[in-house]
C-alpha positions in Angstrom: 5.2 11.1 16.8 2.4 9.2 15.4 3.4 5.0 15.4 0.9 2.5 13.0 0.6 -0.9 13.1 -0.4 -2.4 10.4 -2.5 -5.7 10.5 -4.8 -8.8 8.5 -2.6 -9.3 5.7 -2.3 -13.3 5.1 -2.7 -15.5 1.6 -6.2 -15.4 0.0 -7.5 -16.9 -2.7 -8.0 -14.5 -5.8 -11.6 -14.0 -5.9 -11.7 -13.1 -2.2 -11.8 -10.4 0.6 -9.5 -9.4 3.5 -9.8 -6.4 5.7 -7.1 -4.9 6.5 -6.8 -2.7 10.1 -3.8 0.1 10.9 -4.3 1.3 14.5 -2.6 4.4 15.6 -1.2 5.8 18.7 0.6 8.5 20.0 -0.6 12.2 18.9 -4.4 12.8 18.1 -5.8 10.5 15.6 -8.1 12.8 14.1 -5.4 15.5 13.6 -4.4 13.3 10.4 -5.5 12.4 6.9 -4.9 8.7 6.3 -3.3 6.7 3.5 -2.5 3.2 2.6 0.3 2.2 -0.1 1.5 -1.3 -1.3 4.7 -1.9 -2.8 5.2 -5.3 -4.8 8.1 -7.1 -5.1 10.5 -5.4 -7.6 8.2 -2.2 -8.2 7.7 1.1 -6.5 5.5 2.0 -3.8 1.8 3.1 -5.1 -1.0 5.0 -3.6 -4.2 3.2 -3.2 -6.5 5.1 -1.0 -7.0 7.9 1.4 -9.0 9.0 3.9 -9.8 12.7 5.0 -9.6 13.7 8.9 -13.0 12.7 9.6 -13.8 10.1 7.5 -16.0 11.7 5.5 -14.3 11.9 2.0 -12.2 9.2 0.2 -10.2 9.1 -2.6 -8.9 6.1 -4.3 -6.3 5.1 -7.1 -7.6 3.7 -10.5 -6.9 1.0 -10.3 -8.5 0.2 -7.0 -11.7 1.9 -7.6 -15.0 -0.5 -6.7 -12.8 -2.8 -5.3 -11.2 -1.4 -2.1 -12.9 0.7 0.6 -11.1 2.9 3.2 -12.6 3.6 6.0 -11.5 5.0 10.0 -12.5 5.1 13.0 -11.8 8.0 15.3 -13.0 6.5 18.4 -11.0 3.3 17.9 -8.1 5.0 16.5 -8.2 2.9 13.9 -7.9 3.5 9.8 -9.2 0.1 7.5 -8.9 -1.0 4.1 -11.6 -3.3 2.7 -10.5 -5.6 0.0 -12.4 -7.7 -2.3 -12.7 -9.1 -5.6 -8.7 -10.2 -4.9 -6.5 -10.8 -7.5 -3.1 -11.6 -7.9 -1.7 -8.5 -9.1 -2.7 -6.8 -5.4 -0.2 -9.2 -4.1 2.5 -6.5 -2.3 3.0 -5.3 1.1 0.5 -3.0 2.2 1.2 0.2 4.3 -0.4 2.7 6.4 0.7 5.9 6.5 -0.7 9.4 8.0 -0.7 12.8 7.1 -1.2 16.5 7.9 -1.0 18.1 4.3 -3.6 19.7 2.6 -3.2 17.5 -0.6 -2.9 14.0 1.0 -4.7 12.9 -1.2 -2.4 13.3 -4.5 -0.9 10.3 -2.8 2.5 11.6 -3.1 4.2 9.3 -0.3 6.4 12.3 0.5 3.5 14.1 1.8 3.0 11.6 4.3 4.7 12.0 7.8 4.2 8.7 9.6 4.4 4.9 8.6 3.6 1.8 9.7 5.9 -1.7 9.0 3.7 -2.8 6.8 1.5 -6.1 6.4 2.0 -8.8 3.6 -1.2 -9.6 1.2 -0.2 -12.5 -1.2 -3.3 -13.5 -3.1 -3.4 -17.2 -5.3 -4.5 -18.0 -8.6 
């Protein structure tokens, strides 16, 4: 079992930057390719990043791209998703999630084993 806790979500201003943290405990961090997902109100859960074992490649969705950075931390246990240039249309709830398939980074939710509660990012216009 793998548990994530999600936090840094909050209400920003469009325009701005939050970081958000995920840490991890239970079986070995590293063993797992990480992922974060957001699901607003009324829509389906989308992919926005991932992050290979080591942190060493990345792969984001579209519409994310130059915007959000992912990022871990082995040592900390610890998996982060940079957010800037906010706008209102990233407003959701944001989730961590981990994996131990291959493709992880399709960012097929189903591939992903473990996930955290979640953290709310609501961002103003």
């Amino acid at each position: 079992q793998v548990q994530l806790v999600e936090s840094g979500g909050g209400v920003v201003q469009a325009g701005g930057s939050m970081r958000l943290s995920c840490a991890a405990s239970g079986r070995t961090f590293s063993d797992y390719a990480m992922g974060w997902f957001r699901q607003a109100p009324g829509k389906e859960r989308e992919f926005v990043a991932a992050v290979s074992w080591s942190g060493g490649v990345t792969f984001y969705a579209d519409s994310v791209k130059g915007r959000f950075s992912i990022s871990r931390d082995n040592a900390k246990n610890t998996v982060y998703l940079q957010i800037n240039s906010l706008k209102p249309e990233d407003t959701a709830v944001y989730y961590c999630a981990a994996s131990k398939a291959n493709n992880y980074y399709r960012g097929n939710y189903y591939n992903y084993d473990y996930w955290g509660q979640g953290t709310q990012v609501t961002v103003s216009s």
